[in-house]
N, C-alpha and C positions, 0 to 999 in steps of 0.2 A: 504493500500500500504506500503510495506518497506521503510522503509528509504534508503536500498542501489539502491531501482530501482524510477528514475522518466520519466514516463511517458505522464508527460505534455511536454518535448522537443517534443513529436510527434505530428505531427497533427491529429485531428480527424479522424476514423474510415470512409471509405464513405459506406455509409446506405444502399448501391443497389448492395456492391460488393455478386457475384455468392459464392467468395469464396478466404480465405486469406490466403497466403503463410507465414510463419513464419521459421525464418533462426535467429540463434543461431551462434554471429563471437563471437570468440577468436582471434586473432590476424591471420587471416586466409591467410591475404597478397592478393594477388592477383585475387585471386582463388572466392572470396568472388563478386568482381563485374561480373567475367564471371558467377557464382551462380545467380546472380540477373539478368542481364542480359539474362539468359536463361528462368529465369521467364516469362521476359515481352515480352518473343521471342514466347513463350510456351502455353501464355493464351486461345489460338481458338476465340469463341466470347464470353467467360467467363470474367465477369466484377474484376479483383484482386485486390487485398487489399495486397499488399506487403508490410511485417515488420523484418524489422532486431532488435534484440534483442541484442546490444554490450554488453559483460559480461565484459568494461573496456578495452577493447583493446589501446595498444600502438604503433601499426603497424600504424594507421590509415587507415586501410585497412577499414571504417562505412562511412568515410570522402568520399573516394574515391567511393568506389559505388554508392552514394547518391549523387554526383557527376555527376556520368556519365548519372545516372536513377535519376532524381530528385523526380518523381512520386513516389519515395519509399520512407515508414516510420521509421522512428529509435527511439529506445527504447535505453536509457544511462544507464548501470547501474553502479553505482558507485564503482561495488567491481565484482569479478568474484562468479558468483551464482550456479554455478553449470549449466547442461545440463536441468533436472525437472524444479526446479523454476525458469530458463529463459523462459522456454517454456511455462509455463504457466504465464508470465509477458505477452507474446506477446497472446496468447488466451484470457487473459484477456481485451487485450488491442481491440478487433477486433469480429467482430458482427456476419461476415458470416456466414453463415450454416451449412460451412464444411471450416477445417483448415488443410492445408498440409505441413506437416514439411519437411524439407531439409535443410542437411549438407551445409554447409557452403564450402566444398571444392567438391559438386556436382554439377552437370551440369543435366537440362532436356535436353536428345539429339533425344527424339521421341514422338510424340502424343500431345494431349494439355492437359492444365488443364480442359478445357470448356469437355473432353472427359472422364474425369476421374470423375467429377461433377455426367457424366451422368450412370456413373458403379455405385454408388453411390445411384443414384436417382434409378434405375434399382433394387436395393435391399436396401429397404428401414431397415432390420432389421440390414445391415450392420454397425457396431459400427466405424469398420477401415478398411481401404485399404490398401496393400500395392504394391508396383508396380515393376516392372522391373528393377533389378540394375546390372548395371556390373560393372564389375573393369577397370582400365584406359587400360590396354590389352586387352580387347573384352568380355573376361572371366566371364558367370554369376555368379554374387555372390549372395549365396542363401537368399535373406533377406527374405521367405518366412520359417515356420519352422513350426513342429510339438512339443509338449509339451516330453521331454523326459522322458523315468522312471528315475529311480538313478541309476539303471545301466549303460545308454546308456549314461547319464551325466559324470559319473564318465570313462567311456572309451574313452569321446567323449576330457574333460578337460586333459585326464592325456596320450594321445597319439595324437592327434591331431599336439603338437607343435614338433613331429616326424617323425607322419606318419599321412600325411594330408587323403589321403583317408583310413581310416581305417573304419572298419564296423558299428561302434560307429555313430560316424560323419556322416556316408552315411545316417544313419537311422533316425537319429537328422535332418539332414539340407534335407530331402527328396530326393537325390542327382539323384534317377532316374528319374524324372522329370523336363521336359526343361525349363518349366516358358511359355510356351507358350501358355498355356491354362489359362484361368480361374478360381479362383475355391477356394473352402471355406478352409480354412486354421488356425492353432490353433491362430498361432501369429506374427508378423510382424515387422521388422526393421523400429523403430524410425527415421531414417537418411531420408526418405523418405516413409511417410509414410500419407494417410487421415484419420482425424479425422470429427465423426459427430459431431456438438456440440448437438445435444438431446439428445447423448449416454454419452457425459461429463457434461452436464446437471444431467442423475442418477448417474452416477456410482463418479463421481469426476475429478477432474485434475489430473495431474504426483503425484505419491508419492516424495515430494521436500527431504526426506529421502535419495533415491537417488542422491549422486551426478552428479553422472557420470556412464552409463551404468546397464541395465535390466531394466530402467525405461518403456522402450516400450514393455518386458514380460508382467512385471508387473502389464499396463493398459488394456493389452488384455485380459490376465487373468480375471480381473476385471470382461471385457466389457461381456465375456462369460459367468461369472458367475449369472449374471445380465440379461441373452436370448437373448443379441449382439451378432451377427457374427466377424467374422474376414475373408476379401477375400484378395484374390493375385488378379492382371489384370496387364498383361503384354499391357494395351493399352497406358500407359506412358511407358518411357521408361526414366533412370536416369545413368548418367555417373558420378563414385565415387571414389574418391581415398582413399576409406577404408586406416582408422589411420594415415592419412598425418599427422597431428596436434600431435597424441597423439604415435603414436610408438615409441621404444628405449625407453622408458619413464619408470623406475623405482615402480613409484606413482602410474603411470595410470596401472599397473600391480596389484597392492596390491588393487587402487581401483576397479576394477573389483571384485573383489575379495569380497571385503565389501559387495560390492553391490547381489554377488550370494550369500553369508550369509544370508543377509536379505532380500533377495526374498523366500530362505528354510524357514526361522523364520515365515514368514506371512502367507506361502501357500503348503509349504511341510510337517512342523513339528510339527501338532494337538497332544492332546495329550499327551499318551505316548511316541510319539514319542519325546515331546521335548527334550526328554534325552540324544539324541542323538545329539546335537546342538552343546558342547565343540567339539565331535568328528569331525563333518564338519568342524567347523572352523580351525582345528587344517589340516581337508585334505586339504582345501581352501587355507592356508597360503603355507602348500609344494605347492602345484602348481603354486602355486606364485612365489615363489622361483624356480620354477622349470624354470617356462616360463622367468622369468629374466636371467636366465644363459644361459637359448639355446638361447636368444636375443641379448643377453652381454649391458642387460639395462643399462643406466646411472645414 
């Protein structure tokens, strides 16, 4: 265990839960108990193992959830850890079967856990889930996604913060499909998302590499590589205020950034191709720079 994370403030794991929710607070304020809150709204007859992971928060927004829902677990950690190695503090910390991550500024607003268990149970070779998400306007946000080539990557990064529907993008985020089907898919949005643990079992936990963002490519990738699936099921359903926390943000622009680096380095650029590494980072950084001006980052 770290010394920046302790573990023993939580109680015990319960032994019999179907399956354990893990939520990741930064200082998330409010948004953090209605999160939790929707958990235990959300369960069906699913036994949950609810665990907040505080990365040090000063909001007290851990206090107040736990609070409201005492049945929920908290994980202190004494320094902000990043997105990865919070999320595997709280997998570590929790026994279930299956582990369902969710943002901290989400809401489950359809289906239950107990029903998502069962998408799960339903395909056994499945590694991850991921489920239905829209934006706080109604609006599906594609957290379902196909693996891009470097073309589609490169048109999708470098127009996108322009021209949101652009061909790039359409073809990245599978945009002519509703989410209302079913169905096996490359890879799937971290913010909401189920993990097996037999599939974290082979393949490993988050790359803590990551601090912040592609950590959830990056384990699908993995899980596939290894004869894990990856499905969508719109049988939950998740309400998300995609970048409440991190938009305007400077940082959180260049870390993205880091993070699509070292996702290239590990799984795009075998090789001769690693030759090409100075070049990405050098496209990575304008883009950075790029998306901070049409932002007017701080």
């Amino acid at each position: 265990m770290s010394d920046e994370e302790d573990s023993s403030r939580a109680p015990s794991p319960a032994p019999e839960a179907d399956i354990a929710v893990v939520v990741v607070n930064y200082n998330a304020g409010a948004a953090l108990a209605a999160c939790v809150r929707s958990i235990h709204e959300s369960s069906g007859d699913a036994v949950v193992d609810a665990v907040i992971v505080d990365n040090a928060s000063t909001d007290g927004s851990a206090d107040d959830a736990v609070t409201a829902w005492p049945q929920t677990r908290v994980i202190r950690n004494s320094s902000n850890l990043g997105f990865a190695a919070a999320v595997n503090v709280g997998i570590r910390a929790t026994t279930a079967p299956y582990v369902f991550l969710l943002n901290p500024d989400a809401e489950i607003v359809g289906g239950t856990l107990a029903g998502l268990v069962k998408v799960a149970a339903d395909h056994p070779r499945a590694g991850a889930v991921g489920v239905l998400t829209k934006n706080v306007d109604g609006s599906v946000y594609p957290s379902a996604r196909r693996f891009p080539t470097m073309i589609e990557a490169l048109g999708h990064a470098f127009l996108v913060p322009f021209w949101l529907d652009n061909p790039f993008t359409r073809r990245y985020t599978m945009a002519g499909w509703d989410r209302r089907s079913e169905r096996e898919v490359d890879w799937a949005s971290g913010s909401s998302m189920l993990l097996r643990r037999d599939a974290l079992d082979e393949v490993g936990l988050f790359d803590e590499g990551y601090w912040m963002y592609v950590e959830d490519l990056d384990i699908c990738t993995r899980m596939r590589r290894c004869g894990w699936t990856v499905r969508f099921s719109p049988v939950l359903e998740v309400a998300h205020e995609v970048g409440s926390v991190t938009s305007g943000k400077r940082r959180y622009t260049l870390q993205h950034s880091m993070s699509v680096y070292r996702y290239f380095v590990k799984f795009r650029s075998p090789g001769w191709m690693s030759a090409l590494r100075p070049a990405a980072w050098l496209v990575l950084r304008a883009r950075a720079a790029l998306v901070s001006w049409k932002r007017g980052d701080a």
